[in-house]
N, C-alpha and C positions, 0 to 999 in steps of 0.2 A: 656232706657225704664223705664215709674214709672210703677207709679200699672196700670193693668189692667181694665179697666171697664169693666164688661160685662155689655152688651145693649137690652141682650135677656128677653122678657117678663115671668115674673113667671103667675101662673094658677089664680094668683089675676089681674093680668092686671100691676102688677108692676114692676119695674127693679130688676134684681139681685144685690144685694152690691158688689164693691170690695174687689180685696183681700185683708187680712188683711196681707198679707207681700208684698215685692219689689223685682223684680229680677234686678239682675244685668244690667245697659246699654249694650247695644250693643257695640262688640268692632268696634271700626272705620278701613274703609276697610285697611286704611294707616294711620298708626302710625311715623312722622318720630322721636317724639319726644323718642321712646320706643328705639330708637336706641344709647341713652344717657345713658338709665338706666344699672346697674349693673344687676339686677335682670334676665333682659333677657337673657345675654350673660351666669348666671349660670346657668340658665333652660335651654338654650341648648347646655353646656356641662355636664346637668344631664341628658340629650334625649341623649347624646353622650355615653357615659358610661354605662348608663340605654342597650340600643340597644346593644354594643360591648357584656357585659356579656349575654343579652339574646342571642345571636347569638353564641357565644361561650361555652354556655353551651347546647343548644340545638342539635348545628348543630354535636355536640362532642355524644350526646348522639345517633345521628340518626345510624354516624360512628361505635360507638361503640358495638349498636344492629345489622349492616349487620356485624362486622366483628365477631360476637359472633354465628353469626344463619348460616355463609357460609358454606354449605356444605364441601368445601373442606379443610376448618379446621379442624387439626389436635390435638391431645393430651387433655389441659385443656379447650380450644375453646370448641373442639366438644361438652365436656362435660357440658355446660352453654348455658341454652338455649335464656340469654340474658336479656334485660327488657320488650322486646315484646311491642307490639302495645299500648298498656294500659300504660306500662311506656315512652314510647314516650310523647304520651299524657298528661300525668300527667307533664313528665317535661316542655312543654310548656306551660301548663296553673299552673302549681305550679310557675314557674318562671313569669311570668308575674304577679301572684302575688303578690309576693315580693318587686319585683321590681315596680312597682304600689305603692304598701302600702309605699316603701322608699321614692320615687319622685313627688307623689300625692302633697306635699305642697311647693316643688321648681319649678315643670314643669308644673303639672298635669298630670304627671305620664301616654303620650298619647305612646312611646313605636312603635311607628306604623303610619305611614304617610298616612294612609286610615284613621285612629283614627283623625288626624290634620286635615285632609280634610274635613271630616265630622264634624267639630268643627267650621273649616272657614264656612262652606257653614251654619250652628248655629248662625254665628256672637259670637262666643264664646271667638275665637282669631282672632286678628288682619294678613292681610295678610304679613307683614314683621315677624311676628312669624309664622305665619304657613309656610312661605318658609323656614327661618330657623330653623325649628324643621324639617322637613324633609330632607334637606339638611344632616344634623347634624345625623340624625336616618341613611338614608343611608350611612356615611362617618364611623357610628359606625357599622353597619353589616359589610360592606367591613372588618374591622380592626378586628373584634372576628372573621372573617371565617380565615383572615391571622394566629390567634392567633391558630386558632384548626390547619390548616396544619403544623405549626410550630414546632407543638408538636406531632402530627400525621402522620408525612408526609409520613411513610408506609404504611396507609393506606387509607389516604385522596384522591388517584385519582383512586385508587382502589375502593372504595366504593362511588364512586359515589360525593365527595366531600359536602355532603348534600344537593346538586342544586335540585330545582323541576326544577320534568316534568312530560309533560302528559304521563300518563302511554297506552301502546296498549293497542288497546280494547276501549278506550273512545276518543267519539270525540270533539274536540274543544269548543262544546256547553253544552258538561256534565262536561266539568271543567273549561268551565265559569262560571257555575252555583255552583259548588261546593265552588266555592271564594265567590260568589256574600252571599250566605248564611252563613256572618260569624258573626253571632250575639253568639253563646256559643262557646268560644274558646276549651274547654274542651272536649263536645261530639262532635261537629264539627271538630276535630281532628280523633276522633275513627272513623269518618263519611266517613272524605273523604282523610286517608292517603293513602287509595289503589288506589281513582281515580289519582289527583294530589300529591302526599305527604304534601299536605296541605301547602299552602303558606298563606293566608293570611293576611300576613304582607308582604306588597310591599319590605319594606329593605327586609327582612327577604332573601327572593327570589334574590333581586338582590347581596346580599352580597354574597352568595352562587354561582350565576352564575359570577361574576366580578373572583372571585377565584378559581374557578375549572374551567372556561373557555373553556369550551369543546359545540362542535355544539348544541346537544341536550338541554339543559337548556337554551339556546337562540331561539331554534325556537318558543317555545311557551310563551316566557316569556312575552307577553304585556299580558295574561292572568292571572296575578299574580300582573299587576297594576291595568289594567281596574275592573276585578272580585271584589278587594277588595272597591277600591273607588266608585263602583256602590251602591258595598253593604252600604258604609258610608253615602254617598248622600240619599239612601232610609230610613236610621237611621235616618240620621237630620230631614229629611219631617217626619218620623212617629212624634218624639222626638216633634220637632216643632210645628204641624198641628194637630194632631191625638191625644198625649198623654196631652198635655196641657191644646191645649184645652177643652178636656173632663174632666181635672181633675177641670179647670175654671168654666166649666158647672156645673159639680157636687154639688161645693162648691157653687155655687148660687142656686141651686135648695135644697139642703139641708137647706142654711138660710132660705128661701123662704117659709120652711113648717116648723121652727123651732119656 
């Protein structure tokens, strides 16, 4: 893609100038040549690594708050009320931080197979990256939920193993909808850990359910794919359609009166 033209008339009767910068082309739907490059295969054993410690420090901390708040703990337990909902929270969106800010310049730091999707359907990345970046992100949650039972394994099929699921009380539709809305990782966590325990990260959910493997985290779980990549697909259309071109508009209508 070069520069943009916009074609829209200003209030003189004249065209608005192009941008005065270039985005990037489009990446091509099939890249075979990208499957030579070195670069890719480190970007997605940085999505690899990247995913395994988000999922193993997460799914460690979800464990670690039901075994701090169960009632039927005893002695120093009882007495720790845990990190509570708010530290939940924080460590999902502190870690995806980090891990972002590390990988931003080997991967693009996407962390999330709704994040990749919503990138393909951008023309951001090419579809041989975007299968293995998700590929790769999935193979890394499986591998940090092993890592926490490993080290946990007292209390990892006891507490639920980290797997979402829809909680009673909500039906099917209020926790599609709680995935589809995952634009702020951070309050979207405080939002909706009661409905779903908040998946929206496709791995994220199935590395949990691959390792605790128990009924429940299977009956609902295409809600924790479809939820999140619905919500990605409407990011790209906003991203794409809505924020660009408005910001395209803007910058011609501002020459236009300058």
């Amino acid at each position: 893609m070069g520069k943009d033209d916009v074609i829209e008339s200003g209030a003189g009767g004249g065209e608005f100038a192009a941008k005065d910068y270039t985005d990037p082309p489009p990446a091509p739907l099939i890249d075979a040549a990208e499957l030579g490059s070195w670069s890719l295969y480190r970007a997605v054993i940085a999505e690899f690594i990247a995913t395994l410690l988000f999922l193993y420090i997460t799914v460690a901390t979800v464990i670690g708050y039901k075994h701090q708040t169960d009632a039927s703990a005893s002695g120093a337990d009882a007495a720790c009320g845990g990190v509570g909902v708010l530290g939940i929270a924080w460590a999902f969106g502190g870690m995806i931080f980090v891990l972002v800010y590390c990988t931003a310049g080997i991967s693009g730091g996407h962390i999330n197979p709704a994040v990749t999707f919503g990138l393909f359907l951008a023309r951001k990345v090419s579809l041989v990256r975007a299968l293995l970046y998700i590929v790769a992100q999935c193979l890394g949650a499986i591998c940090g939920v092993g890592l926490v039972k490993a080290f946990q394994s007292a209390y990892f099929d006891r507490y639920g193993g980290g797997a979402n699921s829809l909680a009673s009380g909500y039906s099917r539709g209020t926790g599609l909808g709680a995935e589809i809305i995952g634009f702020a990782v951070f309050m979207v966590h405080l939002a909706t850990i009661p409905v779903t325990g908040t998946g929206i990260n496709p791995a994220r959910s199935l590395g949990a359910a691959v390792i605790y493997n128990k009924d429940k985290p299977w009956d609902d779980h295409w809600i924790f794919w479809v939820g999140p990549l619905v919500g990605a697909a409407i990011a790209a259309f906003y991203h794409q359609y809505i924020l660009r071109a408005g910001a395209i508009k803007a910058l011609g209508s501002f020459r236009s009166n300058a």
